[in-house]
Backbone of each chain as ProteinMPNN parsed JSONL, in Angstrom:
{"seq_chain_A": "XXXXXXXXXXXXXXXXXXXXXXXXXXXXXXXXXXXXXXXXXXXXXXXXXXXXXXXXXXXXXXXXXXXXXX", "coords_chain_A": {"N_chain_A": [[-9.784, 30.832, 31.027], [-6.801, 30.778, 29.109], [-4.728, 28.721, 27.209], [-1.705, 27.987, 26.01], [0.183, 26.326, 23.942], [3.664, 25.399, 24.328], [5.611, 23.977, 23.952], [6.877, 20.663, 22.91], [7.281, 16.664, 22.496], [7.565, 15.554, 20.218], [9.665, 14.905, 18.675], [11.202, 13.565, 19.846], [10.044, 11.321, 21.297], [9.911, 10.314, 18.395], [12.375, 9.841, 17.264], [13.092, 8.157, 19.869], [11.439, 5.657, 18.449], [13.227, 5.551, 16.418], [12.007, 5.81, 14.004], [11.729, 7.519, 10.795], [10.748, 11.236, 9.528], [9.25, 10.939, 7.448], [8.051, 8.523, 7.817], [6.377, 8.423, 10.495], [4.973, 10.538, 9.021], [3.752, 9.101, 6.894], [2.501, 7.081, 8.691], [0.546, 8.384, 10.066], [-0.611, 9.673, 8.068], [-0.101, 12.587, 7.074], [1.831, 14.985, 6.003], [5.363, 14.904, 5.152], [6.465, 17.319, 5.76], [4.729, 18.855, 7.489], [4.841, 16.647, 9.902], [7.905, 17.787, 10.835], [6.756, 20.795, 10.631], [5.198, 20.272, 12.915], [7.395, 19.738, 15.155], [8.874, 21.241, 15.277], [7.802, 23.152, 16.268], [6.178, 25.034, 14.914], [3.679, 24.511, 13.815], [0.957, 24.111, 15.53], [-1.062, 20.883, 15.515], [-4.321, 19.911, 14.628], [-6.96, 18.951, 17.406], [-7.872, 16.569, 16.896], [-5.388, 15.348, 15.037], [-3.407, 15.201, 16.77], [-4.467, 13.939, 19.236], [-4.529, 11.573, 17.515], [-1.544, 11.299, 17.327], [-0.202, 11.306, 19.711], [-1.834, 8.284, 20.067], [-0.278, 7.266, 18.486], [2.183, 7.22, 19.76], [1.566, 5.69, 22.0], [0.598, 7.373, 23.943], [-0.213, 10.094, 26.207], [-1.981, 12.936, 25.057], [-1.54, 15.118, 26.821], [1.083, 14.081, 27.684], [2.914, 14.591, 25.056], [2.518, 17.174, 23.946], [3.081, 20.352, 25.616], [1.265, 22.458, 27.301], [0.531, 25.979, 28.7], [-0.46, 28.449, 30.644], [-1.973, 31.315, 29.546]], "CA_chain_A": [[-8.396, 30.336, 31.06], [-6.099, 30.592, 27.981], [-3.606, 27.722, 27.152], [-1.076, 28.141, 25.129], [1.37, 25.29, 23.395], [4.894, 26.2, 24.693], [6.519, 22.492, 23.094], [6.089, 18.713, 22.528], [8.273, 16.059, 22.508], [7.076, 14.726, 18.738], [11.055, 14.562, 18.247], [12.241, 13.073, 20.642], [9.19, 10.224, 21.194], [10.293, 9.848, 16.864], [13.965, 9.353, 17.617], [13.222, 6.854, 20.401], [11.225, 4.637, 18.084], [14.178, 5.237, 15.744], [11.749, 6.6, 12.687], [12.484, 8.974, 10.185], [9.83, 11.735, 9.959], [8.364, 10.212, 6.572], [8.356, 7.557, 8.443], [5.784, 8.753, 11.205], [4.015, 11.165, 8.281], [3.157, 7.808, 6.631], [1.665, 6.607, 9.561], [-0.289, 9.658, 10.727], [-1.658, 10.582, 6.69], [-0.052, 13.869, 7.006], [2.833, 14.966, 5.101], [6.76, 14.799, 5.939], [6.6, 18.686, 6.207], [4.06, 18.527, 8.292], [5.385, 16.551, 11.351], [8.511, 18.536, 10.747], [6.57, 22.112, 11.306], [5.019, 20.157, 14.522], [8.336, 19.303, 15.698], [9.743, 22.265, 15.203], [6.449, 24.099, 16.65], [5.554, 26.438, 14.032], [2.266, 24.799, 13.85], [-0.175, 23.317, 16.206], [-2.057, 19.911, 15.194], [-5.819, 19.894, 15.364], [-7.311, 17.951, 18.691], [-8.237, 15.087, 16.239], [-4.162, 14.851, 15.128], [-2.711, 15.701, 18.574], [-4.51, 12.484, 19.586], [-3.419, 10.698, 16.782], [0.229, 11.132, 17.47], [-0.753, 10.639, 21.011], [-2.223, 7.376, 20.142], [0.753, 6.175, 17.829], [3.132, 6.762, 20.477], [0.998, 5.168, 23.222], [1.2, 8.103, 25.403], [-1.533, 10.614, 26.299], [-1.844, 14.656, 24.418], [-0.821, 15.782, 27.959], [2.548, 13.946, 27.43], [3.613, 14.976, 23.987], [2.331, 18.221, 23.997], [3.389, 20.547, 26.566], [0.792, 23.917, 27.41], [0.785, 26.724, 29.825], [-1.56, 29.165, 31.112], [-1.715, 32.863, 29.022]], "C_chain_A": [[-7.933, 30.048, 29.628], [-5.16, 30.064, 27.987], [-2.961, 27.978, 25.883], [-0.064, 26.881, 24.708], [2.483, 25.576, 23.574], [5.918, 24.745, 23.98], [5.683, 21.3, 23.279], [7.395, 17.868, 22.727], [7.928, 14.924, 21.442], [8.774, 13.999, 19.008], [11.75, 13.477, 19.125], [11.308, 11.484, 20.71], [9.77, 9.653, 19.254], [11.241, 8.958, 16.856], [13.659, 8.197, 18.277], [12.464, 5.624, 20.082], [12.205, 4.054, 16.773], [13.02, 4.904, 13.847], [11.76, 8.008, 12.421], [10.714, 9.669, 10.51], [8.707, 11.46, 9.096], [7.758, 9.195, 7.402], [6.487, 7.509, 9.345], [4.655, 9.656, 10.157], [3.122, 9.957, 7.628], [2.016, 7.826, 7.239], [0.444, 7.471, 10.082], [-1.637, 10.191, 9.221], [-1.419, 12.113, 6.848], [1.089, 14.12, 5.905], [4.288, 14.967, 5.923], [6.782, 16.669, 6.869], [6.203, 19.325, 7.545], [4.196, 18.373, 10.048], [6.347, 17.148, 11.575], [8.13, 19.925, 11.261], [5.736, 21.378, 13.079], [6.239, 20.32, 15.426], [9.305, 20.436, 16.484], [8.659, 23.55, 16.118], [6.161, 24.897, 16.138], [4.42, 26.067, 13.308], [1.718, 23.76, 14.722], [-1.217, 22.25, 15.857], [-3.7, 20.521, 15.8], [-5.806, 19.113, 16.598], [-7.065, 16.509, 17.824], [-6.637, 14.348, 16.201], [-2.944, 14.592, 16.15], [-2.759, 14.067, 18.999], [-3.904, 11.5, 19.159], [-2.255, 10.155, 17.031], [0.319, 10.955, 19.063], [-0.956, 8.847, 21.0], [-1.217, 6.489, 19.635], [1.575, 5.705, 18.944], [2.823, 5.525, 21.878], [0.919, 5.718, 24.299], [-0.22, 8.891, 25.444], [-1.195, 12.251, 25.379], [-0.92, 14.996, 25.37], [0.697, 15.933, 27.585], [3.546, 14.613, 25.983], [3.318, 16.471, 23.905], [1.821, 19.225, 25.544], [2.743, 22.225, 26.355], [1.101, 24.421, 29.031], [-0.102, 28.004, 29.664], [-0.95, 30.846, 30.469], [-1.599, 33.914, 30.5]], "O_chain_A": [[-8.53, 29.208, 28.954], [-4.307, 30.586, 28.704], [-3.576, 28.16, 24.833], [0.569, 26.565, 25.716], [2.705, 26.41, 22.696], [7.05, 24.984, 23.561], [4.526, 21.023, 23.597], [8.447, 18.394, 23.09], [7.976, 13.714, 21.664], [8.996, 12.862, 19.427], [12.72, 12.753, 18.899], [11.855, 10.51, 20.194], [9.963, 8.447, 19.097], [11.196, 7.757, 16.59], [13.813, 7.144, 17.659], [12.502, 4.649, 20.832], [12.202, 2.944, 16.243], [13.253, 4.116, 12.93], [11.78, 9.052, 13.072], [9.815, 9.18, 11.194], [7.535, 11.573, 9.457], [6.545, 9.374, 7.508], [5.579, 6.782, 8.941], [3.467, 9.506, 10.442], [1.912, 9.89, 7.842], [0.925, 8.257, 6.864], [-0.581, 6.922, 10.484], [-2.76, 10.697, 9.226], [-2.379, 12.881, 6.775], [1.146, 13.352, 4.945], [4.33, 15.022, 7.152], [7.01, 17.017, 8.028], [6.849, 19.981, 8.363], [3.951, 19.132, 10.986], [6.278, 17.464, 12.763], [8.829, 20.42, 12.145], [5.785, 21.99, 14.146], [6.116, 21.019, 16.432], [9.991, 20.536, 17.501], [9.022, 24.68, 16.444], [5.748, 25.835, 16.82], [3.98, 26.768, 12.398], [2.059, 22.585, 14.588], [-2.372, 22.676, 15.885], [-4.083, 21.164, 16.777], [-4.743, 18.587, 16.926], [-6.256, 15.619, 18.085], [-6.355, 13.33, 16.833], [-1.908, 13.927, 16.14], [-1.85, 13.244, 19.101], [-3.121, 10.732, 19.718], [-1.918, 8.971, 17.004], [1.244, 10.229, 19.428], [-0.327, 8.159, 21.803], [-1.082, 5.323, 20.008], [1.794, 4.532, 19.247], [3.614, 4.794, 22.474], [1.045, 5.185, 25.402], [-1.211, 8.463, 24.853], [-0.017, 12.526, 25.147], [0.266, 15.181, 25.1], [1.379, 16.923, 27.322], [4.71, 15.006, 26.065], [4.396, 17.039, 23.732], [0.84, 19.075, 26.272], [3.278, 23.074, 25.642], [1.558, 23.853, 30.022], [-0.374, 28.469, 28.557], [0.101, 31.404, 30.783], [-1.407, 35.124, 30.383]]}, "seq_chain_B": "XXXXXXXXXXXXXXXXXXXXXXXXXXXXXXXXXXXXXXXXXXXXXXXXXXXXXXXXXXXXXXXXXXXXXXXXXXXXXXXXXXXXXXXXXXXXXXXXXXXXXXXXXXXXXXXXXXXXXXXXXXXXXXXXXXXXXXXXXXX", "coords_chain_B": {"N_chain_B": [[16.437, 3.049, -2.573], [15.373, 4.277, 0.352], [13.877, 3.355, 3.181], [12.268, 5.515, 4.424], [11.949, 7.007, 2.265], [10.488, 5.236, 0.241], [8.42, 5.038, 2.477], [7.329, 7.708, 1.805], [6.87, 8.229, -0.723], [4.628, 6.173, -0.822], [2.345, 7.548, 0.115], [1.526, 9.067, -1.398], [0.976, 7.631, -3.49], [-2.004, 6.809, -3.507], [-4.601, 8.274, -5.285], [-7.104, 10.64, -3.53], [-10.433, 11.42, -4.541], [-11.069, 14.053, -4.331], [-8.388, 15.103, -5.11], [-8.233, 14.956, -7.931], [-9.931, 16.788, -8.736], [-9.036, 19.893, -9.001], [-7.401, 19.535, -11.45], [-9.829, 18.646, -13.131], [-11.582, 20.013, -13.075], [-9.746, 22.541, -14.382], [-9.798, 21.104, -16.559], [-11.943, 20.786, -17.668], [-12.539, 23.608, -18.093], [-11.32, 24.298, -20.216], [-12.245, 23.343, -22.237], [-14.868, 24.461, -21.808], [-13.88, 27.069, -22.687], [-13.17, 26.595, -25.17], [-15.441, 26.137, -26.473], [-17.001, 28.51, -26.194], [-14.899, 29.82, -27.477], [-15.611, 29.016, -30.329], [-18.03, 29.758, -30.674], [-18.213, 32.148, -30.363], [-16.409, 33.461, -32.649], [-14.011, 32.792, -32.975], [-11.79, 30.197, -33.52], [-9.582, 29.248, -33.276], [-8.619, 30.737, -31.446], [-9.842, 29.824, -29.249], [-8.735, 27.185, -29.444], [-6.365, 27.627, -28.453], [-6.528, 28.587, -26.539], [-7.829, 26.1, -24.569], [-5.86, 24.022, -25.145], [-3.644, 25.224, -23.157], [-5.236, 25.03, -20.972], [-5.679, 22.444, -20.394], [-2.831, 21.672, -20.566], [-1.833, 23.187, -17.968], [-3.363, 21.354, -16.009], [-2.372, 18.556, -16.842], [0.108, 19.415, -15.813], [0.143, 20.28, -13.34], [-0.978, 17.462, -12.365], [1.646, 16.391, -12.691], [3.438, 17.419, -10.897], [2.172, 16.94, -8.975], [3.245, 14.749, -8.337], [5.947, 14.868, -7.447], [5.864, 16.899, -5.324], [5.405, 17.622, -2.117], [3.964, 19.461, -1.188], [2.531, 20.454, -3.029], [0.746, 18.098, -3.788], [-0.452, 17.888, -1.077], [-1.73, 20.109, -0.921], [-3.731, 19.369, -3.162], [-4.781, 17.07, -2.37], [-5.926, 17.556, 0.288], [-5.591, 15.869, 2.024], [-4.018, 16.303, 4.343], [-3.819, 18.441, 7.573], [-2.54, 20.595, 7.961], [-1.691, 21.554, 5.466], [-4.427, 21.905, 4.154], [-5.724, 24.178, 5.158], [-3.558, 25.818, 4.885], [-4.664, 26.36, 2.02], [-6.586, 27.548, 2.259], [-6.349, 29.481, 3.763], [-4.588, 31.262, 2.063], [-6.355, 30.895, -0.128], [-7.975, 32.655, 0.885], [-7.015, 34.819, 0.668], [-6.359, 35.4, -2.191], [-8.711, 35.78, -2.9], [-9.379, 38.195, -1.242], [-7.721, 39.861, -2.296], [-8.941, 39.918, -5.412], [-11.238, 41.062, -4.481], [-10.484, 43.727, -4.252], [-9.651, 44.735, -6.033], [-11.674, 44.844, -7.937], [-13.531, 46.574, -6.563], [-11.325, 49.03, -7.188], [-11.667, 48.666, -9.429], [-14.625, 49.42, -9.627], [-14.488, 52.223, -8.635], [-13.359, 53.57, -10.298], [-14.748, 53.518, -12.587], [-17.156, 54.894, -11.662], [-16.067, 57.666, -11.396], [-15.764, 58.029, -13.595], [-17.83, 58.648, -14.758], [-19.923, 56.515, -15.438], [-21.534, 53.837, -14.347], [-20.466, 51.746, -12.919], [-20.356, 49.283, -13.187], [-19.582, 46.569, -14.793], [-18.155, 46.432, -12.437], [-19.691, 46.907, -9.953], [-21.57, 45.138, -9.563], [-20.163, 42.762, -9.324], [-19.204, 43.037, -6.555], [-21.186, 43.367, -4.968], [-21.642, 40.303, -5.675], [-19.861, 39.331, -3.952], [-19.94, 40.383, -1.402], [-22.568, 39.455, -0.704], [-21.908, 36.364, -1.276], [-19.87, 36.468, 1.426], [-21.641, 37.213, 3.533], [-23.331, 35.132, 3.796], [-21.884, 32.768, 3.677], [-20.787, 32.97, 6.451], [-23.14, 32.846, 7.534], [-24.153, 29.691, 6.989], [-21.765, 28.568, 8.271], [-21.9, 29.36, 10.633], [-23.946, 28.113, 11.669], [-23.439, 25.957, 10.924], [-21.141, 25.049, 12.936]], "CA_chain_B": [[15.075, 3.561, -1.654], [15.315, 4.104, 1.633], [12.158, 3.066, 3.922], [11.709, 6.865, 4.511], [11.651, 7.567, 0.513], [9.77, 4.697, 0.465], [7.113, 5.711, 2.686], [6.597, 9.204, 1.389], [6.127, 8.256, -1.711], [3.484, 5.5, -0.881], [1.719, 8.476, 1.119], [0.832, 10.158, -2.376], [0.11, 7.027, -4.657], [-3.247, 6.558, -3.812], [-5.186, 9.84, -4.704], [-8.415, 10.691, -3.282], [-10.95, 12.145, -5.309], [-10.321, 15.846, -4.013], [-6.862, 15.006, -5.964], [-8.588, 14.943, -9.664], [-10.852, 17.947, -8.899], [-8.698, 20.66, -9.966], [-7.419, 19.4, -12.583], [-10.969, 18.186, -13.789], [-11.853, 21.785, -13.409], [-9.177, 22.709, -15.236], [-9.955, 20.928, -18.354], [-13.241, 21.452, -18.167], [-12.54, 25.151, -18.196], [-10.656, 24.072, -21.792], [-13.396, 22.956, -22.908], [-15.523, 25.993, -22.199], [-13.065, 28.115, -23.52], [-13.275, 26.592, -26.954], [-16.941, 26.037, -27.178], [-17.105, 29.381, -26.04], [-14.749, 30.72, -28.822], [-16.085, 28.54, -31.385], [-19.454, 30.313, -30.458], [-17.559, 33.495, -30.672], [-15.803, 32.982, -34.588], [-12.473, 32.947, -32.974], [-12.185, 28.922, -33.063], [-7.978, 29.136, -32.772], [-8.217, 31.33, -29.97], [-10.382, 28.304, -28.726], [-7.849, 25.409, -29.457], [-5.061, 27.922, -27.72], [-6.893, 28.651, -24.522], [-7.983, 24.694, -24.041], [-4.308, 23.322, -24.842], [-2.996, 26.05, -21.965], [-6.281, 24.36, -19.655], [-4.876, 21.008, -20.726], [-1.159, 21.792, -20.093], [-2.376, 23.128, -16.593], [-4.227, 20.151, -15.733], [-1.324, 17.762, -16.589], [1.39, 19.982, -14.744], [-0.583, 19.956, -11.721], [-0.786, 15.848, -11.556], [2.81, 15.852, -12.879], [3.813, 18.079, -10.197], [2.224, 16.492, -7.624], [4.312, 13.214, -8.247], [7.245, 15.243, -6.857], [5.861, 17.759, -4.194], [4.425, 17.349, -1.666], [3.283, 20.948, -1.145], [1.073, 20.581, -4.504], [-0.41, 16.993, -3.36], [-0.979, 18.236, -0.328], [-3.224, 21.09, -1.534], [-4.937, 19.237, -4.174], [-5.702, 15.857, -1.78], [-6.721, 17.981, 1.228], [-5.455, 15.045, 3.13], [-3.339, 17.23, 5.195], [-4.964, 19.01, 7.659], [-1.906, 21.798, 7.831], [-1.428, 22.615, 4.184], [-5.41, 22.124, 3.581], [-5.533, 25.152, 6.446], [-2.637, 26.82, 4.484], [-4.837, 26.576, 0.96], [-7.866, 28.133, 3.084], [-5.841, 31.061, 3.837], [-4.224, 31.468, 0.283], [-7.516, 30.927, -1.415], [-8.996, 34.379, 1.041], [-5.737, 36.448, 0.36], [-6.46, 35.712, -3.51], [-10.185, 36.675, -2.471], [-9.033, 40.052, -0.957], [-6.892, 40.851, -3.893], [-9.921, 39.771, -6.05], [-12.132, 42.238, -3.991], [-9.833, 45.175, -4.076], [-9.641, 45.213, -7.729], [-13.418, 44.965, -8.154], [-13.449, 48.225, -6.005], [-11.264, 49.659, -7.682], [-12.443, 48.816, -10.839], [-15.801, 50.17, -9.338], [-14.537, 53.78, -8.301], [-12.303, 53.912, -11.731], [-16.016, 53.55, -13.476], [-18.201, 55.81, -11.403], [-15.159, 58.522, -11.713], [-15.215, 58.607, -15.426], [-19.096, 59.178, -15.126], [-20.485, 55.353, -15.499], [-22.742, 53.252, -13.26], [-19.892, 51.454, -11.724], [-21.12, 48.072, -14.052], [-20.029, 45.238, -13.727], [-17.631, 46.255, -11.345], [-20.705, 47.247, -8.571], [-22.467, 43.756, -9.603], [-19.611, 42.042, -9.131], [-18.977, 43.252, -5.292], [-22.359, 42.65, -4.435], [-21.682, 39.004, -5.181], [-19.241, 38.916, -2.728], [-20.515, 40.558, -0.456], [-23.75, 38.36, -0.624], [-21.932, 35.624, -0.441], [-19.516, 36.172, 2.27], [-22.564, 36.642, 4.872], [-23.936, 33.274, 3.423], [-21.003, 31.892, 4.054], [-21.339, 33.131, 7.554], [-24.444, 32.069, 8.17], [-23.867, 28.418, 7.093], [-20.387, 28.406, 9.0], [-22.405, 29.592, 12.172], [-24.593, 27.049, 11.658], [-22.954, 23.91, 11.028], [-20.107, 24.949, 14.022]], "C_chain_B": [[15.379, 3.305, -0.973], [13.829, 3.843, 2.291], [11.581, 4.872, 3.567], [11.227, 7.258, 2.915], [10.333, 6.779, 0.469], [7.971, 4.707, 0.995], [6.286, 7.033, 2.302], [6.349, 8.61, 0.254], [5.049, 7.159, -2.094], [2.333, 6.346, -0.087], [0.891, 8.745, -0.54], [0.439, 9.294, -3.92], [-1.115, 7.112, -4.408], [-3.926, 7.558, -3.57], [-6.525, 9.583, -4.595], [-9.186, 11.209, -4.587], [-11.131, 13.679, -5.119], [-9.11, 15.856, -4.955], [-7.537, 15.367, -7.6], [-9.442, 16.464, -9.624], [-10.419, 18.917, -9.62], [-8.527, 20.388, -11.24], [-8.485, 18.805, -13.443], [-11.393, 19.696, -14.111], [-11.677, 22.51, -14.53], [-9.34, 22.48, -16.757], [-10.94, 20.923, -18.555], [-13.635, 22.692, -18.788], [-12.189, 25.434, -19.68], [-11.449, 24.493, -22.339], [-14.532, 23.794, -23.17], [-15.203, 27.234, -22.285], [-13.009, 27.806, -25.247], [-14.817, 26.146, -27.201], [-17.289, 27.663, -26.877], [-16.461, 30.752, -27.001], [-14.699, 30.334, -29.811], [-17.477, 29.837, -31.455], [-19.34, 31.827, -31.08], [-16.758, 33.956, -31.976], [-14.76, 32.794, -33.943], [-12.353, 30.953, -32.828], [-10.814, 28.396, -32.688], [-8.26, 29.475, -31.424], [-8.731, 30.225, -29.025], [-9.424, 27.169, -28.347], [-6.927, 26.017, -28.495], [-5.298, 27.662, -26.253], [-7.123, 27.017, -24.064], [-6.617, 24.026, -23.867], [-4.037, 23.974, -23.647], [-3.952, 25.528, -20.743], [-5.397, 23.387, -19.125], [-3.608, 20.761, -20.181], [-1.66, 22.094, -18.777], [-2.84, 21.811, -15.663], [-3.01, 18.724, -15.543], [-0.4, 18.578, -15.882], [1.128, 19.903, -13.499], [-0.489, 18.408, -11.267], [0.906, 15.891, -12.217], [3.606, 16.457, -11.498], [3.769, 17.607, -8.938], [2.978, 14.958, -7.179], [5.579, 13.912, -7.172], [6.987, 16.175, -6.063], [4.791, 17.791, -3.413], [3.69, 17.996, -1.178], [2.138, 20.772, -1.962], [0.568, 19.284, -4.055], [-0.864, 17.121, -2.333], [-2.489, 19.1, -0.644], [-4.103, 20.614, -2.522], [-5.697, 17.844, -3.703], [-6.696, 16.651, -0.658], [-6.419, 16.996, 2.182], [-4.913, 15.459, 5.001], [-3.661, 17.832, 5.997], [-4.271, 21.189, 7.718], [-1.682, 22.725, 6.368], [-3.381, 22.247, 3.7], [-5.782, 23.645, 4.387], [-4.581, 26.403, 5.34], [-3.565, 27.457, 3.074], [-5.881, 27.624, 1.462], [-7.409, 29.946, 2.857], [-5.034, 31.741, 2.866], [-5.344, 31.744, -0.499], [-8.217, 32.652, -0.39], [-8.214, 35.246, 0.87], [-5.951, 36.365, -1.058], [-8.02, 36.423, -3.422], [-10.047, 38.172, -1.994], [-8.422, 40.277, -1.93], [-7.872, 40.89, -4.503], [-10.702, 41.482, -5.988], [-11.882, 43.844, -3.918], [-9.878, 45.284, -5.309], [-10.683, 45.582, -8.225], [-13.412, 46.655, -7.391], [-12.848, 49.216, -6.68], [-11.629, 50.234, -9.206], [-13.73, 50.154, -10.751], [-15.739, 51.846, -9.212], [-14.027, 54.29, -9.265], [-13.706, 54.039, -12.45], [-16.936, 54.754, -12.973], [-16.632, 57.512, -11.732], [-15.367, 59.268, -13.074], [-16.917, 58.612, -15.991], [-20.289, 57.777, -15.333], [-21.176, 54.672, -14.469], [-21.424, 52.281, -12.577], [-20.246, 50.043, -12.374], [-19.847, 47.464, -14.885], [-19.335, 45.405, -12.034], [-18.543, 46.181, -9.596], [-21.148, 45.34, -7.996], [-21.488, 42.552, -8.544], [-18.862, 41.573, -6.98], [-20.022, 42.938, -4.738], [-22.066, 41.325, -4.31], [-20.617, 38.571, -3.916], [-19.46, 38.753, -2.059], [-21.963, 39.567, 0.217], [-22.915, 37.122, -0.006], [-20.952, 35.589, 0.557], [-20.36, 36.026, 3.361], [-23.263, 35.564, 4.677], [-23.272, 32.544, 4.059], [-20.551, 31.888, 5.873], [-22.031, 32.804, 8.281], [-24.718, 30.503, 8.362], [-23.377, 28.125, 8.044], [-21.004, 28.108, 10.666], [-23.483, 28.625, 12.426], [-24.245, 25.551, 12.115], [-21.655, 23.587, 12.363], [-20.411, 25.392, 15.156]], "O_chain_B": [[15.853, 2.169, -0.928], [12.788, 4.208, 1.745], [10.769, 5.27, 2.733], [10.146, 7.774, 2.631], [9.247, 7.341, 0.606], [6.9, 4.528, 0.415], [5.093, 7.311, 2.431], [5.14, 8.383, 0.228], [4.583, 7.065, -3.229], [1.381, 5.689, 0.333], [-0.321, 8.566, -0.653], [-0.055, 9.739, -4.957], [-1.634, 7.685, -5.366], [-4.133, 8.015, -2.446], [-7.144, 8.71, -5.204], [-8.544, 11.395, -5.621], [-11.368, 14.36, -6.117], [-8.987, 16.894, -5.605], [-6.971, 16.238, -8.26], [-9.464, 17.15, -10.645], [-10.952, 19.154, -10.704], [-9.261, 20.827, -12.126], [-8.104, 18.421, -14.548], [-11.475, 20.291, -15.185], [-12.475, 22.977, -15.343], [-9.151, 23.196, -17.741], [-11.232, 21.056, -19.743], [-14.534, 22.937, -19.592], [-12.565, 26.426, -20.306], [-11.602, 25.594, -22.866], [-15.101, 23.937, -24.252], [-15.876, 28.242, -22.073], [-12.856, 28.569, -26.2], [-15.161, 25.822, -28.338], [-18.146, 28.011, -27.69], [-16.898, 31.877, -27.244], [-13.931, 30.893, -30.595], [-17.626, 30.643, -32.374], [-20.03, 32.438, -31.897], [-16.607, 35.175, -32.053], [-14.089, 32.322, -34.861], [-12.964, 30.484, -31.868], [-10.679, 27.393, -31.988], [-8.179, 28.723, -30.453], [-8.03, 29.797, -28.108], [-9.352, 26.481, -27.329], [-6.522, 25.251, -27.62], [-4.779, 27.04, -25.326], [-6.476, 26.708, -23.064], [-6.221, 23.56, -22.798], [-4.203, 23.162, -22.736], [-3.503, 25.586, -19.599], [-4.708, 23.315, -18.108], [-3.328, 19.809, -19.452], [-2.037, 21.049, -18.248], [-2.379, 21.61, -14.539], [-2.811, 18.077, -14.514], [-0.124, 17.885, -14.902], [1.896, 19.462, -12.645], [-0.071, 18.057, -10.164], [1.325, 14.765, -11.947], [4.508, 15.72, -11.101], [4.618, 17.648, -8.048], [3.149, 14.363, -6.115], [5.977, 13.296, -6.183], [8.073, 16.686, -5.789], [3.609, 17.928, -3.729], [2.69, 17.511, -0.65], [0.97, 20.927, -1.605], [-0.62, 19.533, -3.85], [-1.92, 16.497, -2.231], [-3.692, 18.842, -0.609], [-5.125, 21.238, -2.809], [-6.737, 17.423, -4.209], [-7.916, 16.492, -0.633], [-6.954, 17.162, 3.278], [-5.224, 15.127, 6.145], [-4.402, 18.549, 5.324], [-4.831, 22.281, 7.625], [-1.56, 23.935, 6.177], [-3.484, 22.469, 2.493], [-6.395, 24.277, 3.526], [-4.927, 27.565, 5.127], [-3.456, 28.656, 2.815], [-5.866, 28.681, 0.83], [-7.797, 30.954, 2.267], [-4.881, 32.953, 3.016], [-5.394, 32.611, -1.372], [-8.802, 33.56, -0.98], [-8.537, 36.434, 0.888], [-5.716, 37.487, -1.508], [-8.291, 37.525, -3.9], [-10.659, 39.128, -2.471], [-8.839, 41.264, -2.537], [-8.262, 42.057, -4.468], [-10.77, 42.455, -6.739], [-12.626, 44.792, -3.667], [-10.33, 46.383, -5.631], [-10.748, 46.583, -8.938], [-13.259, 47.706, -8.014], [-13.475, 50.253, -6.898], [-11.781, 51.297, -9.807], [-13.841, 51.223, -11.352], [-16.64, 52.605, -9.568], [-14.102, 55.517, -9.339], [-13.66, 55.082, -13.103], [-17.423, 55.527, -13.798], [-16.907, 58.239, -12.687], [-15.236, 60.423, -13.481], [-17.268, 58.591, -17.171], [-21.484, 58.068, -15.372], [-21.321, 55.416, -13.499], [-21.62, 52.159, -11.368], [-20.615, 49.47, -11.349], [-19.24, 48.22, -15.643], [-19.672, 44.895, -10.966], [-18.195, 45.657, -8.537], [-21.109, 44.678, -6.959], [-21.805, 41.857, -7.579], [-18.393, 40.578, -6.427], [-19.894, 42.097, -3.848], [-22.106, 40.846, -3.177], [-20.716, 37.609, -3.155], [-19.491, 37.646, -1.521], [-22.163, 39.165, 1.364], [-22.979, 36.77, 1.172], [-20.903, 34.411, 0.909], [-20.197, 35.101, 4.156], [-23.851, 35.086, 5.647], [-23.696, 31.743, 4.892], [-20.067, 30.899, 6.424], [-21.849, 32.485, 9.456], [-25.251, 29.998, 9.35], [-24.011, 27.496, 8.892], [-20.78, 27.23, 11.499], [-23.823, 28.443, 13.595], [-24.492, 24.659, 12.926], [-21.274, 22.473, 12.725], [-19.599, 25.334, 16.079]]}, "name": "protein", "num_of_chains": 2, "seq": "XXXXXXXXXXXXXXXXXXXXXXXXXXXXXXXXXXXXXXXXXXXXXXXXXXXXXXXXXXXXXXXXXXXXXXXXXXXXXXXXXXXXXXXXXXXXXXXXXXXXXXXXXXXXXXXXXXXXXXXXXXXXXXXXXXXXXXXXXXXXXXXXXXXXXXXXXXXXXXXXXXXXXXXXXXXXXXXXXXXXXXXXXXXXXXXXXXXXXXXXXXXXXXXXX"}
């Protein structure tokens, strides 16, 4: 079974804590650019950062990042 | 300052020690560029090539004050632009390797052993299945 990343909802979980994306790069140790190409999905976090941003928001991978079967 | 300014640029005061590497490199490389053309009589050509290390070395930490592309790649903190340097540093490795080749077939052509250019593909080659073998190892 092949999963693929089809979106997230980085942006929108960002917005509703009402930080910028520095903001959240800060917090994470990544760069602004960074959560920006997540956001935007033109790149895929490792497991390790997935969680991360999982863990900031208080939500689970599942929730912020949204796959689907190849 | 806004918070956001703010926070980015407390992201990239405190550098790791991955951050000094290149540019330690760098001026090391000075350094054995002018003991190397002291050794050699040329002892200018020495002072030129080390200043141009030197200048390197500072442009790189001056650089990375203001981008966060270049502190990215020289902390490694990142795990997307350390990923991006990965695959930059093997596309300069394939260019590398194609030149060596051709070097190599430009030498045996014109009747020569193919020297250094042969030597020099071997090391590659060596160590990319090293680097293989580790890789498959430790993952």
């Amino acid at each position: 079974m092949e999963l693929v990343v089809t979106g997230n909802l980085v942006r929108e979980l960002r917005v509703a804590e009402n930080l910028s994306q520095a903001d959240l790069a800060a917090a994470l140790g990544v760069s602004r650019q960074t959560v920006n190409s997540i956001e935007t999905g033109r790149y895929t976090p490792s497991l390790a950062l997935a969680i991360a941003l999982a863990r900031f928001f208080a939500t689970t991978v599942e929730e912020v990042f949204h796959v689907a079967e190849r | 300052m806004s918070q956001s300014d703010s926070a980015a640029r407390g992201l990239g005061r405190k550098h790791n020690l991955l951050f000094w590497l290149t540019p330690a490199v760098a001026a090391l490389g000075g350094i054995a560029y002018l003991v190397a053309a002291f050794a050699g009589g040329r002892p200018v050509l020495g002072v030129v090539l080390m200043a141009m290390m030197l200048l390197f070395a500072a442009g790189l930490v001056l650089a990375a004050r203001r981008s966060e592309t270049i502190r990215g790649l020289m902390d490694h903190r990142d795990e997307r632009l350390t990923g991006i340097d990965l695959r930059a540093t093997a596309a300069a490795g394939l260019a590398l390797i194609v030149a060596v080749l051709i070097g190599a077939f430009v030498e045996l052509g014109r009747g020569h052993s193919g020297a250094p250019y042969t030597w020099l593909g071997a090391i590659a080659g060596v160590t990319y299945i090293f680097a293989v073998l580790v890789q498959r190892v430790r993952q």
